[in-house]
Every structure is written in structure tokens, then in C-alpha cells.
VOGU-3710 file (C-alpha; in Angstrom, 3 decimals, decimal comma):
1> xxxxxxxxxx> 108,844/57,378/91,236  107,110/58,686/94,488  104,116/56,843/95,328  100,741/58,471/95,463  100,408/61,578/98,108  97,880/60,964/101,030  95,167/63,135/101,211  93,964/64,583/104,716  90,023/63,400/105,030  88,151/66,737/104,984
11> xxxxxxxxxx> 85,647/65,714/102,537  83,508/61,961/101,649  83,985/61,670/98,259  80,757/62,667/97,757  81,962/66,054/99,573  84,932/66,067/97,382  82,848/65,819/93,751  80,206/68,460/94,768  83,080/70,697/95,966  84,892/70,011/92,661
21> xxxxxxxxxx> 81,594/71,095/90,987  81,631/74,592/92,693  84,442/75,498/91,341  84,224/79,264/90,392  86,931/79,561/87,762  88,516/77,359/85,566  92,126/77,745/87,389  90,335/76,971/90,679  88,761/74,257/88,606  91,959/72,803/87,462
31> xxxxxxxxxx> 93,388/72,899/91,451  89,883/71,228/92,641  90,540/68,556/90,028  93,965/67,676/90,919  93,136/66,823/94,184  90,039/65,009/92,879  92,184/62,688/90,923  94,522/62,178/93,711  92,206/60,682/95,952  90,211/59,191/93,164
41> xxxxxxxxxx> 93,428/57,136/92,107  95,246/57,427/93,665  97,238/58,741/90,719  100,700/59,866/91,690  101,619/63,054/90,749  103,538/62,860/87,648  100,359/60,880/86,443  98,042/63,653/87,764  100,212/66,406/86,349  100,446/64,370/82,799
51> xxxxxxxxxx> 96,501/64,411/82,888  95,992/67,986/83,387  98,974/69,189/81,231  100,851/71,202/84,550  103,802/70,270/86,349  104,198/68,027/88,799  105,672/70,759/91,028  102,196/72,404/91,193  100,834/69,051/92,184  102,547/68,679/95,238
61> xxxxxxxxxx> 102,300/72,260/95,958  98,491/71,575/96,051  98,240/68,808/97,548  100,306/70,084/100,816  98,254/73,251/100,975  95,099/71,295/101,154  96,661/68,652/103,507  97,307/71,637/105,822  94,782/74,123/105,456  91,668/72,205/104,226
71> xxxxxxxxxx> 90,088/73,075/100,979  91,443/76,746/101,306  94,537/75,938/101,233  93,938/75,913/97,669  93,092/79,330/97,034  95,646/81,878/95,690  97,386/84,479/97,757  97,753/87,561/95,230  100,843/88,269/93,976  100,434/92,106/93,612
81> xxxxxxxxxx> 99,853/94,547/95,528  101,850/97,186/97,798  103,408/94,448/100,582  105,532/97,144/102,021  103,394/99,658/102,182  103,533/101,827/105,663  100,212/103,642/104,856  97,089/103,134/102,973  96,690/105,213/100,224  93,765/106,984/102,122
91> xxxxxxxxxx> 95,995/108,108/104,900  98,812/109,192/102,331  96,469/111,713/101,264  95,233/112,812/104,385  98,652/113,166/105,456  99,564/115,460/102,358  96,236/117,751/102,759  97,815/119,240/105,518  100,640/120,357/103,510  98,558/120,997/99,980
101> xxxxxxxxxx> 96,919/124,636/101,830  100,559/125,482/102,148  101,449/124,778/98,952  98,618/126,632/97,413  99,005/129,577/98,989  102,850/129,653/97,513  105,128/128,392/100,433  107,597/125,933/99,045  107,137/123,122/100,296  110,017/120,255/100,238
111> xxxxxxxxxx> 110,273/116,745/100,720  112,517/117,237/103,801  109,804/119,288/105,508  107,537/116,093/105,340  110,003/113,552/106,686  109,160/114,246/110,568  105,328/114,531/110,246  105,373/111,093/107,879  107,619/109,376/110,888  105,651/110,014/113,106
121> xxxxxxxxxx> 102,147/108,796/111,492  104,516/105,426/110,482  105,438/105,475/113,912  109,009/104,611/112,862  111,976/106,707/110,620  111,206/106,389/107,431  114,152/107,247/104,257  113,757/110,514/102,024  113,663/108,121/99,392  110,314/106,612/100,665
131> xxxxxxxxxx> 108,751/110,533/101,386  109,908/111,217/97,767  107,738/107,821/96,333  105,117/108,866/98,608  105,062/111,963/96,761  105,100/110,163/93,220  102,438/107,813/94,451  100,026/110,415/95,115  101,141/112,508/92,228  102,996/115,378/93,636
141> xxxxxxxxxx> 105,469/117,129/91,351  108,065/119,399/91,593  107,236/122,995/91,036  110,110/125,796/91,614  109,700/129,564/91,713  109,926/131,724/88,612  112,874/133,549/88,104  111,058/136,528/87,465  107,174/137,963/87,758  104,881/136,935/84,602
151> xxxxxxxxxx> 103,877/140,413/83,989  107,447/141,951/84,340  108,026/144,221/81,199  111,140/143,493/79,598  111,576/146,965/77,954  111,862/148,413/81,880  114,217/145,961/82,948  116,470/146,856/79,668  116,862/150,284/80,599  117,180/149,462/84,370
161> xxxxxxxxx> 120,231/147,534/82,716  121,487/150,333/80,788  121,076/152,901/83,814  122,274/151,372/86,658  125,556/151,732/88,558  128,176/149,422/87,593  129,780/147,516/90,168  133,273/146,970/90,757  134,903/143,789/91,630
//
């Protein structure tokens, strides 16, 4: 069995109780408390994790972030979130309105005619594949042509059918 960890002194116990007091959340709570009971013990960490009902693992874990970064080494990083994004999502979309006039007014617009202008606001080359979850992201579908006018009259292009010259092959 390890022995107990050593705590770095940023709090007096007194420190340490009213800080484990002010916890916001129980989670936060829970962290607080291991810590508590590891300078309190000093419990090792099997002990401390038996207490609490968590794993020992998460003990340690703890105990070294708040042995190097104080009391916030406790607190969570998140685990979500876009880590790779290039962009915000506010500059995706000020990026696109330059293209969404275009589209409007009927030009088709394609993915590879974004892939120069998004390089150079990343300020690096960027895939197709990332232009094309860009476009996703900001919900940008694919819309083609017709094949023919909505108010075509299908009557007229029957007997355009039936009159016209045959060609040969």
C-alpha cells in the first residue's frame, strides 16, 4: 500500500474547511472533500477513495492537480466542445454571407468555390472535407437546378416532340 500523498500548503486548515464549505456543486464538493480528508488523515488513498465510494485513480488524480496548480487545479476542463475548430461559429457565418447574395440570386454556388476564400481567413489549406462540414455546421444544403421551368406546359413540349426533326446517328 502507498503511504498517504503530501499535500502542498496552500491553505491552514482553517483555509482548507471554509474552502471545502464553498463548494458550489456536489461533484466539486466531493473533489474539495477528498483533499480535505487527505490532509485531515492523512488517509491514504485507497482509504479516501473507500470513504467517498470513487476510485482511487481519481484520488491521486486530485491530489496532483491541487499539488500543482493550487485549489484550481481541481476544477474540470470540459470535455466538449469544438477543440479543432479553425473558426468561431460567428466568423463561419460571416464568411458564408458573402456567398449567400450569390446564392440567392441563382448562381450555383459549390463547395470548391469556397475552398480559397476559407484558406485564406484560416490562414492555412484547409481539406474539401472540412469546407463541406463547414457547410453542414451552418446548415447549408445542397440545392441543384431543375431540369425544366415550373411553369413549362407539358402539352407544348408533347407536340414539340411529335414535330420536330429527327436526328440521325
Amino acid at each position: 500500500m502507498r503511504p498517504p500523498a503530501k499535500l502542498a500548503p496552500w491553505f491552514t486548515a482553517e483555509q482548507m474547511l471554509a474552502w471545502l464549505q464553498e463548494a458550489a456543486d456536489k461533484a466539486s464538493y466531493q473533489r474539495r472533500l477528498a483533499i480535505w480528508l487527505t490532509q485531515l488523515g492523512p488517509y491514504p488513498a485507497d482509504q479516501v477513495a473507500a470513504m467517498l465510494g470513487i476510485s482511487k485513480q481519481a484520488v491521486w488524480k486530485w491530489v496532483s492537480g491541487y499539488n500543482r496548480k493550487g485549489p484550481e487545479g481541481l476544477e474540470r476542463e470540459g470535455r466538449g466542445g469544438r477543440r479543432w475548430g479553425l473558426l468561431s461559429l460567428e466568423q463561419e457565418r460571416a464568411l458564408l454571407a458573402r456567398f449567400a447574395a450569390r446564392a440567392r440570386a441563382g448562381d450555383i454556388v459549390s463547395a470548391k468555390q469556397f475552398l480559397p476564400e476559407i484558406c485564406e481567413a484560416v490562414g492555412r489549406e484547409v481539406s474539401l472535407a472540412y469546407v463541406y462540414k463547414l457547410l453542414h455546421r451552418q446548415q447549408w444544403r445542397k440545392l441543384a437546378p431543375r431540369p425544366r421551368h415550373v411553369k413549362q406546359d407539358p402539352a407544348a413540349r408533347a407536340a414539340f416532340k411529335q414535330t420536330s426533326r429527327k436526328r440521325s446517328a
